[in-house]
N, C-alpha and C positions, 0 to 999 in steps of 0.2 A: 466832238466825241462825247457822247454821253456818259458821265458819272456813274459809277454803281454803289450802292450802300447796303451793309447787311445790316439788318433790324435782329436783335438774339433777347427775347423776351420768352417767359412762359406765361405771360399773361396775353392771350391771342389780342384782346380789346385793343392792348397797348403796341404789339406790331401791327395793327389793322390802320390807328388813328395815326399812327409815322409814316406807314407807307403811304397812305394816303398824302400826307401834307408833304411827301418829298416826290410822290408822281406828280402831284401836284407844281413842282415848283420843275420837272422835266428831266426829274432821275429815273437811273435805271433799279427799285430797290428788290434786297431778295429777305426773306424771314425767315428765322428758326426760334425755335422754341426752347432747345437749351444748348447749351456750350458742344455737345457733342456732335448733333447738324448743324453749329456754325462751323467743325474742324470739318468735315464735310461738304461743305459749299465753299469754301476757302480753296483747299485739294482743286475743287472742278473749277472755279471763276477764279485765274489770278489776276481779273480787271477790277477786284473789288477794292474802292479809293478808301473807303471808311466803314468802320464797324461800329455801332453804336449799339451796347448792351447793359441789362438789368446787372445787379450783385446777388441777388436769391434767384436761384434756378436750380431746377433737378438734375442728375447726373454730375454737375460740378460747377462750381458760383462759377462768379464772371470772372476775379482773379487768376482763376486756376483758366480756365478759357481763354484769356488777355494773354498767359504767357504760353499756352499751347499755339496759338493764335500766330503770336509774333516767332515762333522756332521756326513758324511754316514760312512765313510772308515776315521776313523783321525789318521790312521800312513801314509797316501797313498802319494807319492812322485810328486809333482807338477812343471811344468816350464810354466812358461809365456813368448811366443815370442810372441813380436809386433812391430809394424814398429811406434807405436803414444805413445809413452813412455815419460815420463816424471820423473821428483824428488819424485813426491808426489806417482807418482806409482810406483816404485821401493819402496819405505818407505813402501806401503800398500804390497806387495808381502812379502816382508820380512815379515813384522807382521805375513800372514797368515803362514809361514816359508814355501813359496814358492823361486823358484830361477825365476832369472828376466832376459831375453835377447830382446836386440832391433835387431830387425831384421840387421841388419847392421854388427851384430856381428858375423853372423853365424859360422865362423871358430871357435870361441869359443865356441859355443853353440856346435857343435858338438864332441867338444874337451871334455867337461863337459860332454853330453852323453854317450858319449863311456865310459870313465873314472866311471862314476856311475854304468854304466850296469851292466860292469866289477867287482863291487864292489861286485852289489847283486848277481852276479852270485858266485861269493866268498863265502858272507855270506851263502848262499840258500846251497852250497855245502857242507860248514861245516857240518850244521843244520844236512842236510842228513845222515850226517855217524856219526855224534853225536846221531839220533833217532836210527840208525843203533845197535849203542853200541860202536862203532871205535872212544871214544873219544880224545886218545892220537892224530890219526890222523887228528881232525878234529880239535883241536889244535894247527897242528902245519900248516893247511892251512889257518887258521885266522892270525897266525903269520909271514905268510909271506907277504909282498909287493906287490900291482900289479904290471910290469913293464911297463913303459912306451911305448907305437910305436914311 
């Protein structure tokens, strides 16, 4: 089952260059431009696994978005990259149990990407052979490890 990601940027360059590297890597991604098309696209796709958005955007930052976001969908998996990051915003990400990258970090940020994708595509696969009936097998794919690249 393919993964979905929404990209919620107002800088078009910066959802152009993520969608690209996450079609790239054989997700399904969708874009918005600010918090109010991502409450939007949330409503219509509830196969969306992760949201990954800017903190400056028009109509309403990312915070205010992050917790519209999670009223709609509150298991939904959230990142906030931004380049104007601060103590107090890192504090409020967490609260929303969001994860936090300053743009600076991106080797990281991309590190924790993969590494989560990996995770739910784990999880998603168990589920499947678990609804199947194949529960010993899907047992012992939760129980294994993902390995590292």
């Amino acid at each position: 089952m393919m993964k979905t990601l929404l990209i919620v940027d107002d800088e078009k360059h910066i959802c152009l260059l993520y969608e690209e590297e996450f079609k790239d890597e054989g997700y399904n991604v969708l874009t918005a431009s600010n918090g109010l098309e991502a409450l939007e696209l949330i409503e219509k796709h509830r196969d969306i696994d992760l949201v990954l958005l800017d903190i400056k955007m028009p109509e309403m930052d990312g915070l205010v978005t992050i917790t519209k976001l999670k009223e709609i969908h509150p298991g939904l998996k959230t990142v906030l990259l931004t380049g104007h990051g601060n103590e107090k915003v890192r504090q409020a990400t967490e609260s929303l149990n969001t994860v936090y990258f300053e743009k600076e970090e991106m080797s990281k940020f991309w590190g924790f990407i993969r590494r989560n994708l990996q995770t739910l595509e784990k999880h998603m696969a168990a589920a499947g052979m678990a609804t199947g009936g194949d529960l010993e097998d899907a047992a012992d794919i939760e129980s294994h490890p993902i390995k590292k690249k």
